[in-house]
N, C-alpha and C positions, 0 to 999 in steps of 0.2 A: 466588408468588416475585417479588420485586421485582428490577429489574437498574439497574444505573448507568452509562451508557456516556459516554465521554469522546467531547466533540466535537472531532473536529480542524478548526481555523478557520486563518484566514491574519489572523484581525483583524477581514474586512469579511465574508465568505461564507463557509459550513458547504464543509469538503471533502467530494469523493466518497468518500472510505475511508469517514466517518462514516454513511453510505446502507448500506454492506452489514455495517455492524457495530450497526445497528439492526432487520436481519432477522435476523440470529444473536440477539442478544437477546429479540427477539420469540418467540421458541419457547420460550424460556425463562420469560416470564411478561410483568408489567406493566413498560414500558421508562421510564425517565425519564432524561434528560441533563442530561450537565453541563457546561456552558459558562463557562469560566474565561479573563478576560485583563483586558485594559481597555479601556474604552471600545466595549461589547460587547454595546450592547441591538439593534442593527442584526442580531448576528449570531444572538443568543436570538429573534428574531419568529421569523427564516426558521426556525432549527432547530425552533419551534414547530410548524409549518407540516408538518412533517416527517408522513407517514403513521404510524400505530399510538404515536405519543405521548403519553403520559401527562401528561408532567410535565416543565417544563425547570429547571432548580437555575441559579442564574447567581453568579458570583461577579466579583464587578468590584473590581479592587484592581490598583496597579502592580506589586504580586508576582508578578500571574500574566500579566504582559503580554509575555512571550517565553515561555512555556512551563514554567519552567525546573523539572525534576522533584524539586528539593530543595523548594518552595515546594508543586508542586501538588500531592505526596503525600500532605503531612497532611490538606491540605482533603478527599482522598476519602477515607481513615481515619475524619475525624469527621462522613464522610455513609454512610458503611458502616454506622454503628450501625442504621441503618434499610432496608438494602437488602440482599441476598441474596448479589449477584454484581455484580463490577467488570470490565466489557468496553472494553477499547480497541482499535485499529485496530493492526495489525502494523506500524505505520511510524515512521519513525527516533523521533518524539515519545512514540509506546504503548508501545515497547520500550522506551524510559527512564522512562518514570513507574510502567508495571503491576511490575516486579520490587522495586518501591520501596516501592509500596503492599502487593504480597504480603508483604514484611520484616516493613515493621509492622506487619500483620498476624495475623504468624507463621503462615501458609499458604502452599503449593507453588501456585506459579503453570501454567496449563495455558495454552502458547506455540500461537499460527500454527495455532488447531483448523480446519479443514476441515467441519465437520458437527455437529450438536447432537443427539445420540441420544436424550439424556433429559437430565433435571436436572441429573444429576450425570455424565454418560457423553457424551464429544466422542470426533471422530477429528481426529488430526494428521500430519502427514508427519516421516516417519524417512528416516534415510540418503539426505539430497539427495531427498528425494521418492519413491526407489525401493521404499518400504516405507510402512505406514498405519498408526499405531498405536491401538488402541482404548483409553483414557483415562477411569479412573473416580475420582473425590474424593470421599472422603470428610469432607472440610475442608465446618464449618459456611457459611464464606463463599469463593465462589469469586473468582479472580480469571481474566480471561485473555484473552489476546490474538486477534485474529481476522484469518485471511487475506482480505483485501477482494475477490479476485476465484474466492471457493469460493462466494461467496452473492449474490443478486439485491441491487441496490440499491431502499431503500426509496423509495417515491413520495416525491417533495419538495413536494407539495402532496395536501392535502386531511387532515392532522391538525389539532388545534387544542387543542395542547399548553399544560397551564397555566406562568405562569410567574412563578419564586419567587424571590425575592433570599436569599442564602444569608451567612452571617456568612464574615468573609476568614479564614484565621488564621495572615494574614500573611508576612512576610519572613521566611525563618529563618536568614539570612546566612552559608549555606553556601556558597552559588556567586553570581556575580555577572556578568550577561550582557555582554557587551566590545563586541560588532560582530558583523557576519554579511555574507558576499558572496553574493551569490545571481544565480546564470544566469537572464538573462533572455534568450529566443527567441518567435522570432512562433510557433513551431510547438508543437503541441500537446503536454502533460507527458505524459509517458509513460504513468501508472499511470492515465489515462481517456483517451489515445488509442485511438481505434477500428482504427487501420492503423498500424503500425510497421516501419519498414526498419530493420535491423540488419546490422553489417558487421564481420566478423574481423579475423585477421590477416592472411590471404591477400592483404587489398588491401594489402600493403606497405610502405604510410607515409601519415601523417597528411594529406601531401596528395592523396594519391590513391582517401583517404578520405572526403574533403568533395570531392572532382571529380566522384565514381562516385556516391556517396550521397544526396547532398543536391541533387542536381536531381529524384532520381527520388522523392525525398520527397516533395519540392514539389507534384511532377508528380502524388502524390499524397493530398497534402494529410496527410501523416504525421507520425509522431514518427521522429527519430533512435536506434538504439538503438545498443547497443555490448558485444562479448564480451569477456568479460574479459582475456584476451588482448589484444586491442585495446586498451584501455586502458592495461593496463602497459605496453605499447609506444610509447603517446602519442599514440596514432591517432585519439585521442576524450577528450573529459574523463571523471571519473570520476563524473557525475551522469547519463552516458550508460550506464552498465552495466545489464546485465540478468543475473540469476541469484542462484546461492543469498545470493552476499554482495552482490548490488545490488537491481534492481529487482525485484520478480515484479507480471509483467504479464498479460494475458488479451484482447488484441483481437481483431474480428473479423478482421482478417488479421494474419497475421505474417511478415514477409518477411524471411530469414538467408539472407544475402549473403558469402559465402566463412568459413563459420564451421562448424565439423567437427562439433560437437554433444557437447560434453561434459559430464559427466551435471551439473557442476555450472550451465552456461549452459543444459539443459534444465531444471533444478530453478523455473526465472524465466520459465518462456513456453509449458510444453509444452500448459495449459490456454488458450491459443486456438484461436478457430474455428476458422480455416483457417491452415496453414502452407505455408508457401511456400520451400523450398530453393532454390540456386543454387551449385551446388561443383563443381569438374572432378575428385574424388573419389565416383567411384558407391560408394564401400565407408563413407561416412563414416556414422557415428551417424547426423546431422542427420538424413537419407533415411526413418528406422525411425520419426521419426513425422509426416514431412513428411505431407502430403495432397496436394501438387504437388511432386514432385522435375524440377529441371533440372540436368544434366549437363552443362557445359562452360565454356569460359574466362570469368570472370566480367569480364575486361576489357572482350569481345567482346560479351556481352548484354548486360550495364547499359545500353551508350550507345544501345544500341539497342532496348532497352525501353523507354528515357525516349525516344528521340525518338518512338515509335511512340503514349506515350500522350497 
């Protein structure tokens, strides 16, 4: 069985999503990538490099130089004629090109799977994560998305992947890219930070949100996170969120800082190592799958967590 996995690149370096969506492939069969933008041989070596590679497909063309899923879904439709199954990473970019590719297709796409039982048989999360559904296709060619923090990432050295230039086919002048703002912070992106502080509504307001949270980040070396709540509140931008409709994340620590644990903000974090509570509600959710619960005024520990560390 042959697989085709979409690499997500920034341009210059492979992202970490494409590491654990090249070990879900791997069980699956022979893996070979596909590497779509412009100006993009920098980012085809390293993805070469990649452990259990086969094959890198590269396609360099200015159509595919933001991503944009009206362009890059033909090109994997006319690489599908020779591969099995089409795997991309669950992120804002796999979730816009795989429903795209499944159309043309004409095959059900299998979303966000968790596990690779056989060939044809994945598991995925129902209902916010409270539920597991076992998933079989019987669709000649699969398509499907993959949660980056259900699977080990792959070694980023010791493949020695061949590497193909692959024909463009082109612009197909459906959408047309305009601009993009993008947050830029010294602190680490969320979806590969190893330590994350995250902070509710409980702190208040937005400045009592960056007073409380962001020294004891600093202090230790984390990402920002943000409940949804939070956000709509204005507490935190909207690149801060974690859960079912923001980030799903999986660090080794996770620190929820006045945040009550709703199934939807555990849907985005309940798979890390270690959790870390902090609520002056002992009854709240958060506690049920905490591994450290602290009880009391979150004004009163912050400051004094962060001076202590």
């Amino acid at each position: 069985m042959k697989t085709l996995v979409w690499v997500e690149h920034d341009g210059a370096t492979v992202k970490d999503a494409t590491l654990a969506v090249v070990t879900a492939a791997a069980k699956l069969g022979e893996v070979h990538l596909l590497v779509a933008g412009q100006d993009v041989d920098g980012v085809a070596a390293e993805a070469a490099k990649i452990a259990g590679v086969g094959k890198v497909h590269v396609a360099d063309d200015a159509a595919f130089a933001h991503a944009l899923a009206e362009n890059v879904a033909p090109l994997v439709v006319e690489l599908m004629g020779h591969h099995d199954a089409f795997l991309a990473p669950a992120t804002t970019n796999g979730k816009n090109i795989a429903p795209r590719v499944a159309a043309l297709l004409d095959v059900m796409q299998i979303s966000d799977i968790l596990s690779v039982e056989s060939d044809d048989t994945f598991t995925r999360p129902i209902y916010a994560g409270n539920a597991i559904a076992t998933v079989q296709s019987s669709d000649a060619k699969k398509v499907i998305t993959v949660r980056g923090t259900a699977f080990d990432k792959a070694a980023t050295e010791g493949g020695s992947g061949e590497i193909e230039a692959v024909s463009s086919t082109g612009d197909r002048g459906l959408s047309t890219f305009k601009g993009q703002e993008i947050a830029k912070s010294e602190r680490p992106e969320l979806t590969s930070a190893k330590i994350i502080v995250s902070g509710g509504r409980a702190l208040g307001s937005s400045e009592q949100f960056h007073a409380l949270i962001d020294p004891l980040a600093d202090k230790l070396g984390a990402g920002v996170g943000a409940s949804r709540a939070a956000v709509d509140a204005g507490y935190a931008p909207n690149d801060y969120q974690v859960g079912q409709t923001g980030k799903i994340v999986a660090p080794e620590v996770y620190v929820a800082v006045g945040i009550s644990g709703a199934i939807q903000h555990l849907a985005g974090m309940k798979d890390s190592k270690t959790i870390v509570a902090i609520n002056k509600d002992e009854d709240a959710p958060i506690f049920q799958v905490a591994d450290l619960g602290l009880v009391g005024d979150l004004f009163k520990i912050l400051p004094e967590m962060t001076e202590k560390l």
